[in-house]
C-alpha positions as CSV (number, residue, x, y, z in Angstrom):
1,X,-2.5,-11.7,5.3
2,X,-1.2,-8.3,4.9
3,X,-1.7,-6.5,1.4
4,X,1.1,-4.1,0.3
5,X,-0.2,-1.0,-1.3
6,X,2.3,1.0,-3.2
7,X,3.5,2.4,-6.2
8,X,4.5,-0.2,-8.9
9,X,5.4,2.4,-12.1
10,X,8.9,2.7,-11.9
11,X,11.5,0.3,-11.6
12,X,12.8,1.8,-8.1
13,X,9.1,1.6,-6.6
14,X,8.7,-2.0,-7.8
15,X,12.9,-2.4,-6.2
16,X,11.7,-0.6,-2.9
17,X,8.6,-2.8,-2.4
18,X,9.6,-5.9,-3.5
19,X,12.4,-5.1,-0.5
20,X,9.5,-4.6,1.8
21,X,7.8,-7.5,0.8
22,X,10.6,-9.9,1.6
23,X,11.0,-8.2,5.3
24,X,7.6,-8.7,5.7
25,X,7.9,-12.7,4.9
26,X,11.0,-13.4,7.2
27,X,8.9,-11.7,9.9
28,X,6.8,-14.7,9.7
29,X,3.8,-12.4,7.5
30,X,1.8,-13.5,4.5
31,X,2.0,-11.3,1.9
32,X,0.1,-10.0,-1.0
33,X,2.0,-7.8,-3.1
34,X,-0.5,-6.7,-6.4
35,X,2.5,-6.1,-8.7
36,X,2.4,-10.0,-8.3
37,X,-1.4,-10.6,-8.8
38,X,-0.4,-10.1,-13.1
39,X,1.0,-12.0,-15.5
40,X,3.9,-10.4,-18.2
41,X,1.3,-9.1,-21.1
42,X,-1.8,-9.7,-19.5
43,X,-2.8,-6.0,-19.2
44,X,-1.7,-5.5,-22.5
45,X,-3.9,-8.5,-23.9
46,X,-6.9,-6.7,-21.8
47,X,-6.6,-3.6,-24.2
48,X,-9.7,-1.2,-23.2
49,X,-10.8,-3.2,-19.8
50,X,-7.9,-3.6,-18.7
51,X,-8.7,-0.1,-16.5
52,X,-11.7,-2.6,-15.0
53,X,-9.5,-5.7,-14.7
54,X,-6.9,-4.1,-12.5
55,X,-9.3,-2.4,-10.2
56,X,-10.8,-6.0,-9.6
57,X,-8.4,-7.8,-8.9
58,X,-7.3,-6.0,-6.6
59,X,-10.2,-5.5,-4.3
60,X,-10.7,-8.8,-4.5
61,X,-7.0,-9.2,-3.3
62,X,-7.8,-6.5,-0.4
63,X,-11.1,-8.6,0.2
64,X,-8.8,-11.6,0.9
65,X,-6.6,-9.7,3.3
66,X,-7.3,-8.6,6.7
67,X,-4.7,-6.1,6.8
68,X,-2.8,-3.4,5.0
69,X,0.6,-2.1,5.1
70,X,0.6,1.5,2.9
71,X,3.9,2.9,1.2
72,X,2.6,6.7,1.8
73,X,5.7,8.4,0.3
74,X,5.6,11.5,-2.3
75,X,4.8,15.0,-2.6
76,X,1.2,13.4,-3.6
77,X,0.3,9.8,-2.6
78,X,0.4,7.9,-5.3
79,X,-3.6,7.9,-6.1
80,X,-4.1,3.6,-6.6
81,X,-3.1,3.3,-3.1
82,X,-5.2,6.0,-1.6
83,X,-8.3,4.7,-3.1
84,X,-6.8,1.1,-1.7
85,X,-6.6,2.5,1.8
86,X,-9.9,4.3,1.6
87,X,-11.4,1.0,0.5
88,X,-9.8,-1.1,2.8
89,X,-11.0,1.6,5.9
90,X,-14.8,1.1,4.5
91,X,-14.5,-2.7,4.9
92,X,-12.8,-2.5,8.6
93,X,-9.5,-3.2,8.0
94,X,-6.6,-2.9,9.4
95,X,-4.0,-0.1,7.7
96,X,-0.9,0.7,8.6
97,X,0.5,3.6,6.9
98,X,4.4,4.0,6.3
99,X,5.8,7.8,5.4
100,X,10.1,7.1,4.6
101,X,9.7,11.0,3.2
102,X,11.2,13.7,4.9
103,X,8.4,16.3,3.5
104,X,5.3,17.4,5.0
105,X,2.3,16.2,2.8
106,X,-0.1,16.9,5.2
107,X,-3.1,19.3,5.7
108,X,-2.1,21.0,9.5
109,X,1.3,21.3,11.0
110,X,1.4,18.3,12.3
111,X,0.0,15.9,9.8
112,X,2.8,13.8,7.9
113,X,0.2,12.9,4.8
114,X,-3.6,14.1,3.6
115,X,-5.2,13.9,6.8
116,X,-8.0,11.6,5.2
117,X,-5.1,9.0,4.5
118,X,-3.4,9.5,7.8
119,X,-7.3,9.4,9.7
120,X,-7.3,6.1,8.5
121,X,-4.4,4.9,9.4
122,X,-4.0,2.6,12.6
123,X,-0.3,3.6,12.4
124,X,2.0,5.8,10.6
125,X,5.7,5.1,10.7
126,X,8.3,7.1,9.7
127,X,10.8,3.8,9.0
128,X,10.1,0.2,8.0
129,X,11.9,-0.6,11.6
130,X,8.9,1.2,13.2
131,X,6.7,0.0,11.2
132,X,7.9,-3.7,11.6
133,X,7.4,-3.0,15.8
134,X,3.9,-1.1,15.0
135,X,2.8,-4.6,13.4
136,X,4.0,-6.7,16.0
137,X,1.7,-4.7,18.9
């Protein structure tokens, strides 16, 4: 099962993923998408744990998954999904990283993202086509 790491704060991240998500499934994969693993309110109803709550769920999400598919885009990658990739490379998983932005974000010339993120990556594809043909090798 592939876990999607991503954004989910705005309404185009949750748009672009959700997207993603669905290629993934008619490609015959099993997703986990953590934008899915709430219910409407819950965090809300969590109040003061819900900090706690979040992060547990959703290692236990990556501890259920055997590989990762990371939406790397931004100036900065978006921190949840760093610390999801840097978790997921300590337990021996699989990442594939996936970098639609046109601007460097890396630390030499020719790194795309933080070259911690992009060391950990299996892959790194520039569009979900490549990516898509990355997963299938």
């Amino acid at each position: 099962m592939i876990y999607l790491a991503g954004p989910l704060f705005t309404h185009a991240e949750q748009a672009w993923l959700r997207s993603l998500k669905v290629t993934l499934l008619e490609q015959g994969y099993e997703v986990c998408w953590p934008f899915e693993l709430f219910k409407d309110g819950q965090i809300a109803e969590w109040g003061p744990v819900a900090p706690r709550r979040i992060m547990e769920r959703c290692r236990e999400a990556l501890d259920a998954c055997g590989m990762v598919v990371a939406w790397l885009d931004g100036t900065q990658v978006d921190d949840g999904t760093a610390w999801e990739v840097g978790y997921a490379y300590a337990q021996g998983k699989l990442i594939h990283g996936l970098r639609t932005d046109s601007r460097q974000g890396g630390d030499t010339p020719h790194s795309q993202v933080n070259a911690m993120l992009e060391g950990s990556c299996l892959t790194l594809s520039r569009s979900v086509a490549d990516l898509l043909n990355a997963l299938r090798r």
